[in-house]
ROGU-167702 format. One line per 10 residues: number of its first residue (from 1); their letters; for each residue x, y, z of C-alpha. Coordinates in pm, whole numbers. Each point is the difference from the previous one (the first is absolute). Example, Ala and Ser with C-alpha at 12.3 -4.5 7.8 and 13.67 -1.06 7.14 Angstrom:
REM residues 2
1> AS> 1230,-450,780; 137,344,-66;
This chain:
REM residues 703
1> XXXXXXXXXX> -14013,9294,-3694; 269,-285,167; 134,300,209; -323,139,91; -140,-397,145; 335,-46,174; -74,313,209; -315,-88,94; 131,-336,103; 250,178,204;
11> XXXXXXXXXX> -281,216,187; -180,-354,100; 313,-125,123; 70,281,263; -331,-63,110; -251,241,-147; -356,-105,97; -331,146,-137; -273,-72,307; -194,263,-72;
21> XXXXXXXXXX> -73,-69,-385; -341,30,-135; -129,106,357; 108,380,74; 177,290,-152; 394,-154,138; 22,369,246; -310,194,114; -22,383,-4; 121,146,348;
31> XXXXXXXXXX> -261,264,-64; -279,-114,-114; -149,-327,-57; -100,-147,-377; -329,-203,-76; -227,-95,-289; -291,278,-64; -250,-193,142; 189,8,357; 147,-372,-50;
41> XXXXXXXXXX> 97,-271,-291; -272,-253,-47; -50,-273,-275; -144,247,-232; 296,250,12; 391,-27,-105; 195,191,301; 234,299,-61; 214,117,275; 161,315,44;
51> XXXXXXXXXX> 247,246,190; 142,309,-40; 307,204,154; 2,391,2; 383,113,-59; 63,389,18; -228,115,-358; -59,-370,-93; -211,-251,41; 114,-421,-58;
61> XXXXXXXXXX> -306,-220,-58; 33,-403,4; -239,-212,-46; -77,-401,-107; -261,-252,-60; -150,-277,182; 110,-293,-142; 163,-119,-282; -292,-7,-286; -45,362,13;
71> XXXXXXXXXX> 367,96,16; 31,-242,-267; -233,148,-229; 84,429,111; 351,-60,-127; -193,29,-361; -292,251,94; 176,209,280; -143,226,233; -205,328,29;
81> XXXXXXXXXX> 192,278,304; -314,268,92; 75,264,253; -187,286,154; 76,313,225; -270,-55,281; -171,289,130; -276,39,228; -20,-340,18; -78,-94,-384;
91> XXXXXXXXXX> 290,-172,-209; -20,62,-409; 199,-248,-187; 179,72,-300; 213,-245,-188; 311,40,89; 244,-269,-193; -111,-335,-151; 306,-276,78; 89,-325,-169;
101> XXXXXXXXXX> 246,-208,22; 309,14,-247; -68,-253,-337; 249,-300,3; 225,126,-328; 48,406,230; 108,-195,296; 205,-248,-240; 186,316,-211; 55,135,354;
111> XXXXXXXXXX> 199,-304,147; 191,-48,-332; 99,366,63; 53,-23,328; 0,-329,202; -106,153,371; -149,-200,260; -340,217,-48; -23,-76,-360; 78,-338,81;
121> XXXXXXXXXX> -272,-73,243; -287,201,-163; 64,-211,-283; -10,-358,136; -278,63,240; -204,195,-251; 20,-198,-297; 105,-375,69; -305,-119,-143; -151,-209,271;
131> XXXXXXXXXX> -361,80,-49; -256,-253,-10; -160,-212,-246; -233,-258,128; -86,-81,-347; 360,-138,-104; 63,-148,337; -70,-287,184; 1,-45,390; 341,-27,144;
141> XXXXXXXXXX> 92,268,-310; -277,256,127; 199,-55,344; 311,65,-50; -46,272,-241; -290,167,254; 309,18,290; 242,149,-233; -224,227,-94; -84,99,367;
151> XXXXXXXXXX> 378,14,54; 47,272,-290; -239,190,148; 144,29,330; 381,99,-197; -207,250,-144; -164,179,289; 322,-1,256; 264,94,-283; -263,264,-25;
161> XXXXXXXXXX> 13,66,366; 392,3,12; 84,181,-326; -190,328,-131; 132,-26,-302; -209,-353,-66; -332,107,155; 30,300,-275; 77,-266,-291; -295,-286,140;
171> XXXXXXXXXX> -235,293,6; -23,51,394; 180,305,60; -101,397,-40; 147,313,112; -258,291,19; 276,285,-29; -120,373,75; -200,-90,298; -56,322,275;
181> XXXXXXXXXX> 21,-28,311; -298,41,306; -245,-161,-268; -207,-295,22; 52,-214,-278; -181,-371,-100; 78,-237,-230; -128,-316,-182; 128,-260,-241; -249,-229,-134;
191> XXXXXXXXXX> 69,-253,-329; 9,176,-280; -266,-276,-151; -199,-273,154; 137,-292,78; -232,-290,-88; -262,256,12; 99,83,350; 167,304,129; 102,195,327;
201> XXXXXXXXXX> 198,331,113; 197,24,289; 37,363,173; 230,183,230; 24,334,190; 325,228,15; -35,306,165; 301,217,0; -15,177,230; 166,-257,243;
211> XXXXXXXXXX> 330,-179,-214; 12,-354,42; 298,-157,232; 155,-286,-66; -75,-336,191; 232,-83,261; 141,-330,-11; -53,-227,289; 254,-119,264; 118,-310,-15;
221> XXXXXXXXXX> 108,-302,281; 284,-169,-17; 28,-406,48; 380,-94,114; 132,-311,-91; 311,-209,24; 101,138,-386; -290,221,-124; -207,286,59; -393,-42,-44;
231> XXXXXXXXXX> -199,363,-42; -333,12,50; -250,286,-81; -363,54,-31; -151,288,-279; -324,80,-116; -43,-96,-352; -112,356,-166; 330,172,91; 296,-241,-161;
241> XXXXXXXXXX> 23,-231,-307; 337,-97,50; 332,10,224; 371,69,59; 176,-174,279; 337,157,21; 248,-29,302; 317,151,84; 297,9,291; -122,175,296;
251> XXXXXXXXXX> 66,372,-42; 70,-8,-384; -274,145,-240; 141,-174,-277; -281,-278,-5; -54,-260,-257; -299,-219,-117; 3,-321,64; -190,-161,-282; -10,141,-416;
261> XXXXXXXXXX> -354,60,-8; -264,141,165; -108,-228,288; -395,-120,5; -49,-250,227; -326,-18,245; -90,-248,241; -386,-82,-156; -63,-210,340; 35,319,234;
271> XXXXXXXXXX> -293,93,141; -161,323,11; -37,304,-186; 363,66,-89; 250,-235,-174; 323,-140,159; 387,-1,-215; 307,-166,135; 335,6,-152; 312,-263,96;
281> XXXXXXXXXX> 325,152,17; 212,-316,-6; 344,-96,41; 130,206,231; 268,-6,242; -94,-27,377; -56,335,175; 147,205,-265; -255,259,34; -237,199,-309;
291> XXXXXXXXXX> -196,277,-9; -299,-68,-265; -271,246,-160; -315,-82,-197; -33,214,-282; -387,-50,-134; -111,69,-396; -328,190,-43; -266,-85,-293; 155,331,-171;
301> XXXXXXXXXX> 393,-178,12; 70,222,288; 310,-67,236; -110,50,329; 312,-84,291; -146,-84,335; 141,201,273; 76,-330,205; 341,-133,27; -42,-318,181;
311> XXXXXXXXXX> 355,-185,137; 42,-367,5; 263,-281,-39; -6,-367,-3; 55,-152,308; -3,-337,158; -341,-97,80; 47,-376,119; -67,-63,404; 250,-191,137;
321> XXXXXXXXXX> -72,-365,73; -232,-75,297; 127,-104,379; -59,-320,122; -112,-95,330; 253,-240,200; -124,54,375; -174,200,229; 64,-27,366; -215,156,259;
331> XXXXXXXXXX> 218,3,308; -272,192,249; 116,378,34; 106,-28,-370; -14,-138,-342; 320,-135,-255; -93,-4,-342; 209,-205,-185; -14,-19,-415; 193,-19,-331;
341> XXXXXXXXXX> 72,119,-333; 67,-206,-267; 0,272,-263; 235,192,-189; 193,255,247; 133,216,-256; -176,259,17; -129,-89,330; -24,324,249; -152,-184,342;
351> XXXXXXXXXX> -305,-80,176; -252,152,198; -215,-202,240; -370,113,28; -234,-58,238; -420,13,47; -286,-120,147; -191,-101,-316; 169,-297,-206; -42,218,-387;
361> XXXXXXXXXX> -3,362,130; 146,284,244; 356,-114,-2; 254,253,95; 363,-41,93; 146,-87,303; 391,-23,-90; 182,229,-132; 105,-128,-386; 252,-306,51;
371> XXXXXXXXXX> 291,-90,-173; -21,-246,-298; 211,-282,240; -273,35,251; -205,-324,45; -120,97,355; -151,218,258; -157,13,295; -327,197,88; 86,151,382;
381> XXXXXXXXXX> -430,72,23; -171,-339,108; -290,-107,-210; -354,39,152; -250,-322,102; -173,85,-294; 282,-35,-250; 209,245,-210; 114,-47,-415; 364,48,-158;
391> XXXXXXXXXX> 102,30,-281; 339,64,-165; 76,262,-279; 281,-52,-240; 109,338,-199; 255,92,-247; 211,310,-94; -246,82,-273; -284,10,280; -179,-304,-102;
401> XXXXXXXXXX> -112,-220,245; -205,-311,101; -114,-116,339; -53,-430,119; -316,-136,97; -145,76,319; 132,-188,314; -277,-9,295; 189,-1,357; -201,-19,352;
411> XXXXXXXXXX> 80,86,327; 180,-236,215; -193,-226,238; 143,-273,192; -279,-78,194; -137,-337,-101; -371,-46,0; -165,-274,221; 10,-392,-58; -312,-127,-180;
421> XXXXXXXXXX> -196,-266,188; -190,-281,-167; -406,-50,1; 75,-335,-163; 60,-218,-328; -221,-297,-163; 104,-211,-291; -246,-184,-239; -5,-338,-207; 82,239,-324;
431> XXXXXXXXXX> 317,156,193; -170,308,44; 132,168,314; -212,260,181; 212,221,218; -82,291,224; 125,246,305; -40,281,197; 20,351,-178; 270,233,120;
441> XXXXXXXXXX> -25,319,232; 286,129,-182; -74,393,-94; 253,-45,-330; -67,-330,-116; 71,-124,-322; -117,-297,12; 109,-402,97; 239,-302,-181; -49,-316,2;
451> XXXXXXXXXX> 208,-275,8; 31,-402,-21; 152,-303,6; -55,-409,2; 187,-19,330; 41,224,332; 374,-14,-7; 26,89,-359; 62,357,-176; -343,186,-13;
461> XXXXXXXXXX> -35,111,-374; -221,330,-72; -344,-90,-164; -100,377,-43; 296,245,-138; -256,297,67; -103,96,346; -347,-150,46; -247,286,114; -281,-300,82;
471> XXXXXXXXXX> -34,-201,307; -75,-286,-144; 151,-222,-299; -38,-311,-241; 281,-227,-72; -23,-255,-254; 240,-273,98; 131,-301,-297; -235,-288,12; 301,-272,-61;
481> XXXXXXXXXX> 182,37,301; 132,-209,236; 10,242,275; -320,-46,232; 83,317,215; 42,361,-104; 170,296,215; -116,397,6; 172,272,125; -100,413,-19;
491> XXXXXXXXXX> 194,323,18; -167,354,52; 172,253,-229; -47,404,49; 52,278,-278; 342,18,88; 94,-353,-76; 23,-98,316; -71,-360,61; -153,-164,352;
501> XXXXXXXXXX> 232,-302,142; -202,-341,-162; -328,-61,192; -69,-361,120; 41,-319,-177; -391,-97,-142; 25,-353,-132; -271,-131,-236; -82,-387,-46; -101,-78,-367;
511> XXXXXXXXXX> -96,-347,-123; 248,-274,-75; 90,-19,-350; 172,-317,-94; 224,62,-284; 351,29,91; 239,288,-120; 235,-96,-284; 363,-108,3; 260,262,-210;
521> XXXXXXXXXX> 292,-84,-191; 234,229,91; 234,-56,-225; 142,-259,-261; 316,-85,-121; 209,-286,-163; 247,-176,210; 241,-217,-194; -224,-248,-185; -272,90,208;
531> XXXXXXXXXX> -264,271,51; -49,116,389; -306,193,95; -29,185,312; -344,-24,148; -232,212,288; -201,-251,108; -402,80,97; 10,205,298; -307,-166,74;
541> XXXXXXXXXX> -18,-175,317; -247,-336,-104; 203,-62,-330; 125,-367,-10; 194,-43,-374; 111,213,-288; -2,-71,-355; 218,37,-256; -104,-4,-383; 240,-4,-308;
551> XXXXXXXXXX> -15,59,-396; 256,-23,-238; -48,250,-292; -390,11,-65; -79,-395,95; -274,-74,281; 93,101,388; 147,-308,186; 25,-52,370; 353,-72,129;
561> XXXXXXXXXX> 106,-211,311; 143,266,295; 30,-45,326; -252,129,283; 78,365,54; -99,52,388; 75,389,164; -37,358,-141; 361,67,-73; 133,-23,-325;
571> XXXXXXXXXX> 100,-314,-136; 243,-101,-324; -150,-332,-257; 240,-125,-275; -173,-121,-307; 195,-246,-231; -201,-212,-124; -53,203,-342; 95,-208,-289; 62,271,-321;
581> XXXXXXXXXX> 132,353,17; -336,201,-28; -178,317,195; -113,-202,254; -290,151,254; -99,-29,401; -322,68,182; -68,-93,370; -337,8,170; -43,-122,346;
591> XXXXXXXXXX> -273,-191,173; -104,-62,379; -106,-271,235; -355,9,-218; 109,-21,-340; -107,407,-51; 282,112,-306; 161,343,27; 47,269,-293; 268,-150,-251;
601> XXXXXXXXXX> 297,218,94; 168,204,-280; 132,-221,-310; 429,59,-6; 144,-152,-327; 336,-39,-52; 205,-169,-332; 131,-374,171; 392,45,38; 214,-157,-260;
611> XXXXXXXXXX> 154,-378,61; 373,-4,-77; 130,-311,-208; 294,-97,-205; -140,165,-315; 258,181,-144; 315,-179,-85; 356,164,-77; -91,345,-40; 293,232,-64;
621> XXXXXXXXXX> 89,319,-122; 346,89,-172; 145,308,-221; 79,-74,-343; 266,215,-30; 17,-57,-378; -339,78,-96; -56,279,297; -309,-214,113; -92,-174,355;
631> XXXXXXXXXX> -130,-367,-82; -261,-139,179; -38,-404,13; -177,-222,227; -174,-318,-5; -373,-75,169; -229,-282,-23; -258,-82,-234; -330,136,129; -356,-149,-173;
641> XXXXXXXXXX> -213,354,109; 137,179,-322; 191,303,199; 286,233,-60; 328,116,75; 50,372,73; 336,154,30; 17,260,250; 236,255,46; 166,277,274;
651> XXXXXXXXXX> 263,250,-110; 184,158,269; -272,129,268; -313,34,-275; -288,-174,69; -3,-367,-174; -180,-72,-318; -106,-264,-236; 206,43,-302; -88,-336,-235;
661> XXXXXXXXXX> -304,-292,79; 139,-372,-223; -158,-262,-14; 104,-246,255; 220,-188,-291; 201,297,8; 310,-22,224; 238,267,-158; -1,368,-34; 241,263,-108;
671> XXXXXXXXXX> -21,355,181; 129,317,-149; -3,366,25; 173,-2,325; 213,286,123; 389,-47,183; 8,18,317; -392,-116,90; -78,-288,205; -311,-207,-115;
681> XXXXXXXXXX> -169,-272,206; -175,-232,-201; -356,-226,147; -176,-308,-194; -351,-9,59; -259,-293,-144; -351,56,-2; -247,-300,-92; -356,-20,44; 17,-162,349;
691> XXXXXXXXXX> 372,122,123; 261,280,-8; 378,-69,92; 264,209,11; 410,-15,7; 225,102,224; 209,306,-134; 304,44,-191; 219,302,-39; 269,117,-223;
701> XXX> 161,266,-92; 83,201,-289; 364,90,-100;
């Protein structure tokens, strides 16, 4: 029984799938079509399907239940076969054969005997004992047992499908031998008792006059990809159960399968009336070319080989990488398109530059394909007024290719449209500025720009980025300004970018505001004991004194004595009348002839430069030849802010480091490790709570 589970387990791994379990017979008749007596299953009735092939003087009839209960309990009662010769119209039924499937110890002595796959699979999908007993079970038990019975069933009804020899031993199988031709024969299998009191026959038509065909299998599409093969086919579900992909080289009829067992797999999410397979053909070698078949397995284990051979390789699928932009310059009677390509050239067969009206659609080439190298060329037809759209296709030598976003270019026009003239400009106590002019008679305008400034000799800067379409315009100006004048210009620009010389100066008067602009440090820095600011006065014209503040650390800002700063030009302070070494901070703020206080300027902090004094004493450095160690010794004063010592270090051209803190007691070290041939600088450094000193250097060098 070990060897007959493994095989099953085998058939689920190769994908074997039972969608059609418990709902129809697993292939319809090509003939006729079998239903329930009544003309359709209901609640009240357990389906029987059936089908029949004619063959020469015989007659194959298959048939299967509904669902699972009533296949379940026929594999003890069986079935009941009734034919009749129909003439004029009226059948007479006669029992033919009554079926069964084999008991468990027949099919048992027959796999001892002789272990075939047939034997094996009647045996495990007839008699594995997964009916259900609600009694004995609880929930989660009733579950699980409920899907693996559901799963036998399936087993059951495509081995049937895809081995005669099974549908004879489960019960499902009869040949009617004997039959004569150019009669019109019916049949009907119904159970051969009730089946919790309810019952149904299923009935087909075979007239024999006309001998079936077999189904033709359907073509199939093939999916290339850089290393595999997809096919793709679509079947209705009466005519095949099962299938063979096989493939071989082009020419050669020698084909092979390429999976052990019969292939299953549907797509249950395609829509419409017929079902949807797809096989993967993997791991193949790019455009090494194979010619497939799809040989398809009837309900009645027939081999049917489609006439198709369908040729196919895997090839390289992957666009190359997309072109890049870099410039396009429209030069009047003709356009340079400029770009670049930053992918991998490998591959890489040229580009093609394209060309339409329409910025997604109806581009078509206008170069002949260019070399990979190519990063230019020039379009000999000007552009029209109303614009025309490139764009360039990159292609490779396995034809893929990929085209850059569309470029827009317009016809030249160097005719600048007319200067914009001014209607006029009011300001209000909110600095609300109310600004308007005289539309254009321009016939392609785009629109106007607007520009400023505080002065009429400065740079104009561009309020609106965006051509204006408007004649009219609202400026909001800063209330803190010292500035009691403000100075309009306009420009007229067309849809060629073309932009009108700028129109007359339109100066605005706005309300005195009294707070002066700030002073800016420009920049600090220490200078010997000393720390020297460099300071932009106010540019203000009514300010009379600046103000410097100062904190050490986190204390409370102080003012500091400076002298009057008078001018607009830069000017350098010296500050030294810090008393610790701390992160000492500035802040200036100016104030005019009325006492009005500017905006502090921007703090700038800075760490207050170290004072040098006599601390260390007789530091040296010397090789101790004897012990292979550099001593350190110095001397330094005795310091009451509980600091260190730290040791610091440079070999050769590394960066320095710290390689001991003592305690300031300490005034001797011993340094080992050290490789022949290095020079090492050594530094003392003392840090206290309120100071930090440090030594001048001292080399040596190691023998």
């Amino acid at each position: 029984m070990s060897r007959i589970l493994s095989f099953l387990f085998a058939l689920l791994l190769c994908g074997v799938s039972f969608a059609q379990t418990g709902k129809k017979m697993p292939s319809k008749p090509l003939q006729a079509t079998s239903k329930p007596a009544n003309g359709s299953p209901t609640e009240d009735r357990q389906p029987l399907f059936l089908t029949a092939r004619f063959q020469a003087d015989s007659v194959v009839l298959r048939w299967a239940p509904g669902n699972a209960p009533s296949w379940r309990a026929a594999i003890a009662t069986g079935y009941v076969v009734e034919k009749a010769i129909i003439e004029n119209g009226v059948p007479r039924y006669q029992i033919i054969a009554e079926t069964k499937a084999l008991d468990k110890e027949a099919l048992v002595a027959l796999y001892q005997s002789n272990p075939t796959r047939s034997a094996a699979l009647a045996l495990a999908t007839l008699y594995n004992e997964t009916a259900v007993k609600p009694e004995t079970l609880n929930f989660n038990q009733m579950k699980t047992k409920a899907e693996s019975f559901q799963l036998v069933f399936g087993y059951n009804l495509l081995s049937a499908d895809l081995d005669p020899t099974v549908a004879t031993w489960s019960g499902l199988r009869l040949v009617d031998r004997g039959v004569k031709k150019g009669q019109q024969l019916g049949y009907r299998v119904s159970f051969r008792k009730p089946i919790y009191g309810k019952s149904d026959t299923a009935y087909v038509l075979v007239d024999t006059r006309f001998p079936d065909t077999l189904p033709e299998p359907p073509a199939m599409k093939a999916f290339e990809t850089g290393s595999a093969v997809k096919l793709e086919w679509t079947f209705a579900p009466q005519q095949f159960s099962a299938w063979w992909i096989e493939k071989s080289k082009p020419g050669n009829e020698a084909f092979f399968p390429l999976h052990q067992y019969p292939y299953t797999y549907s797509d249950e999410a395609y829509q419409g009336p017929m079902l949807r397979s797809s096989f993967s053909d993997t791991g193949l070698k790019a455009y090494e070319m194979w010619e497939y078949r799809l040989v398809g397995i009837t309900a009645f284990g027939e081999r049917v080989e489609g006439k198709q051979r369908l040729l196919a390789q895997a090839k390289d699928v992957t666009p190359p990488a997309v072109p890049e932009w870099e410039t396009i310059q429209n030069l009047g009677i003709n356009t340079r398109l400029n770009w670049s390509f930053s992918g991998n050239s490998a591959d890489l067969k040229g580009f093609i530059v394209l060309k339409s009206e329409q910025a997604a659609a109806g581009f078509v080439p206008v170069s002949a394909p260019l070399s990979p190298s190519t990063r230019t060329w020039t379009d000999t037809v000007a552009p029209p007024s109303t614009g025309v759209y490139y764009q360039i296709m990159a292609f490779d030598t396995a034809g893929n290719s990929v085209s850059s976003a569309s470029q827009l270019v317009f016809g030249k026009d160097s005719v600048a449209p007319e200067i914009p003239e001014w209607i006029s400009g009011v300001a209000d106590t909110n600095g609300i500025v109310r600004l308007s002019w005289k539309a254009s008679a321009s016939s392609d305008l785009q629109g106007y720009r607007l520009y400023r400034a505080y002065a009429a000799d400065h740079a104009f800067a561009l309020v609106t980025p965006r051509a204006m379409v408007d004649t009219f315009f609202q400026d909001t100006l800063m209330k803190k300004s010292l500035t009691t004048k403000v100075f309009y210009r306009l420009t007229t620009v067309d849809l060629s970018d073309n932009v009108s010389d700028l129109g007359p100066l339109l100066f605005v008067k706005r309300p005195d505001l009294v707070a002066p602009e700030p002073p800016v440090i420009v920049n600090i820095k220490t200078l010997g004991e000393a720390i020297q600011l460099s300071i932009l006065p106010s540019q203000s014209e009514d300010v009379k004194l600046h103000r410097i503040e100062r904190k050490l650390n986190e204390s409370n800002w102080e003012v500091i004595p400076m002298m009057e700063i008078s001018g607009h030009e830069v000017v350098d302070f010296l500050d030294s009348t810090f008393s610790a070494h701390a992160s000492i901070t500035y802040r200036l703020v100016a104030v005019d002839s009325t006492g009005n206080e500017s905006d502090y300027s921007r703090w700038a902090t800075i760490k207050a430069p170290l004072r040098k004094k006599d601390f260390f004493i007789g530091f040296t450095v010397k090789w101790l030849s004897e012990k292979n160690k550099v001593l350190v010794e110095w001397e330094c004063k005795r310091r009451e802010d509980n600091g260190f010592v730290a040791l610091i270090r440079q070999v050769g051209d590394q960066l320095p480091r710290t390689i001991q803190n003592l305690k300031e007691e300490t005034m001797k070290f011993e340094d080992s490790g050290l490789s022949s041939g290095q020079k090492v600088k050594y530094w003392l450094r003392y840090a206290g709570a309120q100071s930090e000193y440090f030594s001048e250097p001292q080399e040596v060098m190691i023998p």
